[in-house]
VMD Tcl script that builds the backbone (N, CA, C; Angstrom):
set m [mol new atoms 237]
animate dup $m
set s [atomselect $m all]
$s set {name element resname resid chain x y z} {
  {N N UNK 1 A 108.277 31.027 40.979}
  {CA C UNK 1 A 108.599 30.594 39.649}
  {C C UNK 1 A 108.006 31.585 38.641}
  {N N UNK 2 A 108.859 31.803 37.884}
  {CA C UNK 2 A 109.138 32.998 36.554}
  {C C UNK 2 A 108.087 32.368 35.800}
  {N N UNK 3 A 106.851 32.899 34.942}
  {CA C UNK 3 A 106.151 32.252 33.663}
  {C C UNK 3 A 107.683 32.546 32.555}
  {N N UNK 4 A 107.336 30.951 31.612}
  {CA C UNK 4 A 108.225 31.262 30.498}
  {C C UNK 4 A 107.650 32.184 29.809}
  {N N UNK 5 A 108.375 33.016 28.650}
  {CA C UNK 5 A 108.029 33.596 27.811}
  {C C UNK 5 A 108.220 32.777 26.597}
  {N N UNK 6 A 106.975 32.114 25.591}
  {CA C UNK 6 A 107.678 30.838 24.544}
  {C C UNK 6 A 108.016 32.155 23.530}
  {N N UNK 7 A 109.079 31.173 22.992}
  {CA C UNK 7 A 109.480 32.388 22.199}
  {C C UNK 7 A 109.334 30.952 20.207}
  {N N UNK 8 A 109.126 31.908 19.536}
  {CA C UNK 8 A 109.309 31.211 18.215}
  {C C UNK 8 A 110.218 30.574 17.459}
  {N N UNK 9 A 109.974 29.768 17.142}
  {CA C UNK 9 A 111.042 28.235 16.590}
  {C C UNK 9 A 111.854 29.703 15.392}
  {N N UNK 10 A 113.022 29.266 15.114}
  {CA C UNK 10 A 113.767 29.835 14.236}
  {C C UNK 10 A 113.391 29.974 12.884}
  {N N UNK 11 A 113.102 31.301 11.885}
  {CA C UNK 11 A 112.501 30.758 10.975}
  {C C UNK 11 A 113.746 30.767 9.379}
  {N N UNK 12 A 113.318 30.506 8.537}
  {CA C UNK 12 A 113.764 30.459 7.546}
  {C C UNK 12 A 113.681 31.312 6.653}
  {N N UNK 13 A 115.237 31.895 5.743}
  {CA C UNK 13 A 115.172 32.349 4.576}
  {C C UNK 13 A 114.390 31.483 3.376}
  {N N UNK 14 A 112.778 32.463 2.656}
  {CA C UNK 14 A 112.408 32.118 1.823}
  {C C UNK 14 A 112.559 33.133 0.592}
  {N N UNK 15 A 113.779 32.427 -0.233}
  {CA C UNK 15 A 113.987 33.547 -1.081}
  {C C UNK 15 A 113.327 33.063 -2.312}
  {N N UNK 16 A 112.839 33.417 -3.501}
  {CA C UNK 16 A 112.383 33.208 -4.805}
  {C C UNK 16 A 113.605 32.737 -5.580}
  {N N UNK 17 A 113.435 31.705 -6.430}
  {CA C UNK 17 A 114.062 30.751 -6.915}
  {C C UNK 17 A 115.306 31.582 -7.594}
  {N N UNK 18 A 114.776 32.981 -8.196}
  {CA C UNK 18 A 116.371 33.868 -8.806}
  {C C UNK 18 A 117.397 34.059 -7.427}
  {N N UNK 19 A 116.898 34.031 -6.676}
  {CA C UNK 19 A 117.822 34.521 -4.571}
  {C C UNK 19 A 118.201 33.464 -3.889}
  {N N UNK 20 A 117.913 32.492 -4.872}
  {CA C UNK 20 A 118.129 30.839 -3.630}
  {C C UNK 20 A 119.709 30.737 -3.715}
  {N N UNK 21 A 120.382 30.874 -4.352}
  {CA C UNK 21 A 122.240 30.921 -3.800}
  {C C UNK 21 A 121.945 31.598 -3.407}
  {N N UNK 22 A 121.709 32.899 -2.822}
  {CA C UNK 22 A 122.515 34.076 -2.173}
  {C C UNK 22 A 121.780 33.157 -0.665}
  {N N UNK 23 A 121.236 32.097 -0.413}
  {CA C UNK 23 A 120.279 32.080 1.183}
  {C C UNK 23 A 121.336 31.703 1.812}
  {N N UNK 24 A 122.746 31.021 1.503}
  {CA C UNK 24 A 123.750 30.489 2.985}
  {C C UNK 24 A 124.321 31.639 2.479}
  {N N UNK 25 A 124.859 32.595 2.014}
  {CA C UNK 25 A 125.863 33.900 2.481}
  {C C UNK 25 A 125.206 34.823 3.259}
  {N N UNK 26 A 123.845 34.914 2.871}
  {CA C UNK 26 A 122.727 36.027 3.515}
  {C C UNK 26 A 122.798 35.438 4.836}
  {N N UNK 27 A 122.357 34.072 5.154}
  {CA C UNK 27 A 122.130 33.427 6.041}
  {C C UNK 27 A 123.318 33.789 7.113}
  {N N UNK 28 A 124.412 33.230 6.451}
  {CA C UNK 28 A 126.120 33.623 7.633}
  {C C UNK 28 A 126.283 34.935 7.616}
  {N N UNK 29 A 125.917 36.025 6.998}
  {CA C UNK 29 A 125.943 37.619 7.727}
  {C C UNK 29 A 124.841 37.813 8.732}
  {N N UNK 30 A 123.798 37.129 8.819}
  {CA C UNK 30 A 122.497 37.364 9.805}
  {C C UNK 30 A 123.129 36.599 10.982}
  {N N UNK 31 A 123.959 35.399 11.046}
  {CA C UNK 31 A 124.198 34.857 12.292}
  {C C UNK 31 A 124.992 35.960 13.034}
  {N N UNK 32 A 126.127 36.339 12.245}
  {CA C UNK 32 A 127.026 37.235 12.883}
  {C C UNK 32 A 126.079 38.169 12.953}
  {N N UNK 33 A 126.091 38.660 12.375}
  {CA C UNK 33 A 124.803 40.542 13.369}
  {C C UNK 33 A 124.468 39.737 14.084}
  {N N UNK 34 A 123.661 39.171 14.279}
  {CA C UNK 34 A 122.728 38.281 15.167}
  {C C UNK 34 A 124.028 38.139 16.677}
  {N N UNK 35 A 124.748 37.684 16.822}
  {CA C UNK 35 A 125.939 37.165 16.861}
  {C C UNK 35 A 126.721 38.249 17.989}
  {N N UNK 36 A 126.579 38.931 16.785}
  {CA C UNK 36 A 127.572 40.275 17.369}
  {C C UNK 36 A 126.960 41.102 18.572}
  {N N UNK 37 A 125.865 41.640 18.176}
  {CA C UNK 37 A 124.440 42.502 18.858}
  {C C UNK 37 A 124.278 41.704 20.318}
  {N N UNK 38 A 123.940 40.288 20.097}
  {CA C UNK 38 A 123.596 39.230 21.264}
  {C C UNK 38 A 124.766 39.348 22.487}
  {N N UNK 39 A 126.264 39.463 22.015}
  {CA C UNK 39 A 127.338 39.259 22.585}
  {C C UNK 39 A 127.275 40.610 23.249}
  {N N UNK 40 A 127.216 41.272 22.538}
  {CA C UNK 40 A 127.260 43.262 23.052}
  {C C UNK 40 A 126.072 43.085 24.228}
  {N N UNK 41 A 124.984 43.085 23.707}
  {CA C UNK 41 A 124.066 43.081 25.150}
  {C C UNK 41 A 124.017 42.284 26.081}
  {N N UNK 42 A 124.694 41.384 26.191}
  {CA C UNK 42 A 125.377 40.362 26.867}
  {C C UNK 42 A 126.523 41.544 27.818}
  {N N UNK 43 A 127.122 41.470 27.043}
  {CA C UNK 43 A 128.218 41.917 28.072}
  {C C UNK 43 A 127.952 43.371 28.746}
  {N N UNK 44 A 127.439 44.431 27.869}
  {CA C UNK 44 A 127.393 45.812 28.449}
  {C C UNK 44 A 126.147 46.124 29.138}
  {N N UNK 45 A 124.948 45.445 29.075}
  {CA C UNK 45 A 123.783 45.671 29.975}
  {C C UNK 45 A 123.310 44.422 30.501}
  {N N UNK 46 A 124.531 42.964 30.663}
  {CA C UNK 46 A 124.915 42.238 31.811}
  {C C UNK 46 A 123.152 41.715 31.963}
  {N N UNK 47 A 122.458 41.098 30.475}
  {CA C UNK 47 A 121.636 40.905 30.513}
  {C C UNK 47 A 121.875 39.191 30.927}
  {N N UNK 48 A 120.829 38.280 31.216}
  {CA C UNK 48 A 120.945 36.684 31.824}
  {C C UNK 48 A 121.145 36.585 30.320}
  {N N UNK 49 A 121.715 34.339 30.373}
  {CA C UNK 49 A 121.693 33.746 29.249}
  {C C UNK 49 A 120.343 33.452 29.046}
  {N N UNK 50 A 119.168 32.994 29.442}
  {CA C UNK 50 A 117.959 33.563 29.039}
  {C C UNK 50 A 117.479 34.829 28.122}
  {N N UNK 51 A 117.836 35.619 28.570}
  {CA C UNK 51 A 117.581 37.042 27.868}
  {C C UNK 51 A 118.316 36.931 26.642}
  {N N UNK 52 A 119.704 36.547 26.892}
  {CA C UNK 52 A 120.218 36.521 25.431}
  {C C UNK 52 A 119.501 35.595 24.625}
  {N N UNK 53 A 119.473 34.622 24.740}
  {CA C UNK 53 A 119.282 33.608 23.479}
  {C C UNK 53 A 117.905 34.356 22.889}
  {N N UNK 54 A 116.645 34.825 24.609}
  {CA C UNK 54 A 115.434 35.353 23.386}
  {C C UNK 54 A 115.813 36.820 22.974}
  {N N UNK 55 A 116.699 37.299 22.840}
  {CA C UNK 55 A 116.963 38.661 21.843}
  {C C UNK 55 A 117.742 38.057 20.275}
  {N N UNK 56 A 118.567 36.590 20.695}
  {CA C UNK 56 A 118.983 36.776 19.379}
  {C C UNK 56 A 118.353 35.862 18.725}
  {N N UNK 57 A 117.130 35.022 19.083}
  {CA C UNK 57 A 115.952 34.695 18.527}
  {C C UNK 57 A 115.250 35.396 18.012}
  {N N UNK 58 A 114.820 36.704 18.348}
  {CA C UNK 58 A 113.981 37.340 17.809}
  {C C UNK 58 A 114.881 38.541 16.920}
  {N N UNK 59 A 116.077 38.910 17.283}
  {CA C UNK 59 A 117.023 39.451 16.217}
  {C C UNK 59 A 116.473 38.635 14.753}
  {N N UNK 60 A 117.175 37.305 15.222}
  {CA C UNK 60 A 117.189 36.378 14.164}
  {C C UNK 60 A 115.841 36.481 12.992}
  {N N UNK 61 A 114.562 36.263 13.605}
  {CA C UNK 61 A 113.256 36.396 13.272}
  {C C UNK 61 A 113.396 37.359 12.589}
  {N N UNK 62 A 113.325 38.721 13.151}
  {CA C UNK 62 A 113.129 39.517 12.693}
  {C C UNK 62 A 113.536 39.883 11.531}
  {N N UNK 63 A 115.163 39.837 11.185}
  {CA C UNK 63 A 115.690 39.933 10.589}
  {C C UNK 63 A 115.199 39.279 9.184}
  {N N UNK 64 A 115.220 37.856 9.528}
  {CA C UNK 64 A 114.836 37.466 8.414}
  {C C UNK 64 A 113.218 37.477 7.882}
  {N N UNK 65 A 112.502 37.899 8.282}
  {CA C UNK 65 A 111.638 38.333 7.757}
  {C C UNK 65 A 111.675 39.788 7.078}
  {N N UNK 66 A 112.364 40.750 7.667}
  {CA C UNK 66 A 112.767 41.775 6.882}
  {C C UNK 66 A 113.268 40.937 5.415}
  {N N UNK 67 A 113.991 40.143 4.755}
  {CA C UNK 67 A 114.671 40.157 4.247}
  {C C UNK 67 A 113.606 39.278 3.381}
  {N N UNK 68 A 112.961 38.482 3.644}
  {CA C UNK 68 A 111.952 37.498 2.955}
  {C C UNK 68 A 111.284 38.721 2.587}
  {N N UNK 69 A 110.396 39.522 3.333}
  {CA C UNK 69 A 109.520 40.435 3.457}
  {C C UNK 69 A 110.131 41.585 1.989}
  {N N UNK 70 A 111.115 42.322 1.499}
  {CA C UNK 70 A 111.274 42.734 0.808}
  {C C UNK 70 A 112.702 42.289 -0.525}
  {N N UNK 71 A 112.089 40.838 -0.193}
  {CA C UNK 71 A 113.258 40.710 -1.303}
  {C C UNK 71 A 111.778 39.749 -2.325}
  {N N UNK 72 A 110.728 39.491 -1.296}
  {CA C UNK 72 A 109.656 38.472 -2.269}
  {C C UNK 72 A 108.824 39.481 -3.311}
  {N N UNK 73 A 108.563 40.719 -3.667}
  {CA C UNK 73 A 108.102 41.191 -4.340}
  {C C UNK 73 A 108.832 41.253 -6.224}
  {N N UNK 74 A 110.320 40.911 -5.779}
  {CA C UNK 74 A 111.006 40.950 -7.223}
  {C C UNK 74 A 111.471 39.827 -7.616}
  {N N UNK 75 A 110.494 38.784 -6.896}
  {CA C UNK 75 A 110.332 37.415 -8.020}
  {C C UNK 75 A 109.837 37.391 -9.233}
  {N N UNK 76 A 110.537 36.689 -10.188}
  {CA C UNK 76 A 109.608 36.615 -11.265}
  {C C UNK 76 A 107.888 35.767 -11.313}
  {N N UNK 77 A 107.856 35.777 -10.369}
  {CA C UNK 77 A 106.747 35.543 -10.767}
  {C C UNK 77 A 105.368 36.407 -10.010}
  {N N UNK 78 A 106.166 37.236 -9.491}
  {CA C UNK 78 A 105.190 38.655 -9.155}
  {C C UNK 78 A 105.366 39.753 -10.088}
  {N N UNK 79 A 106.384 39.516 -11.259}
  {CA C UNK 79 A 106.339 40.570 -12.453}
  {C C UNK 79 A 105.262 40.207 -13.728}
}
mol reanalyze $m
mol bondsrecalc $m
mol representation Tube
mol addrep $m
């Protein structure tokens, strides 16, 4: 028996109150990349459904922390 690898609960777009509409359009282009990328390594390096879900978990993560990560500095209330 394999140790699991836990992988991290899904996280959330935290955008500053001027970015809060843009969080479900931002949100539905991150599923698809997310989406797209997951399906590709899926099929061409014939990775398990295990493997997929934790790549497009951590796609996912990642992603959106990129996006929290440099969109939180041009809140107004860090000017």
């Amino acid at each position: 028996m394999t140790p699991r690898t836990p992988t991290a609960a899904p996280r959330t777009l935290d955008l500053p109150p001027e970015f809060e509409d843009l969080a479900g359009p931002i949100s539905g282009d991150l599923k698809v990349v997310v989406s797209i990328l997951a399906e590709r390594a899926t099929e061409r390096l014939m990775i398990s459904n295990r493997q997929a879900e934790q790549l497009r978990r951590s796609l996912w993560n990642r992603l959106v922390d990129a996006v929290n990560a440099e969109i939180r500095p041009h809140s107004a209330e860090r000017h």
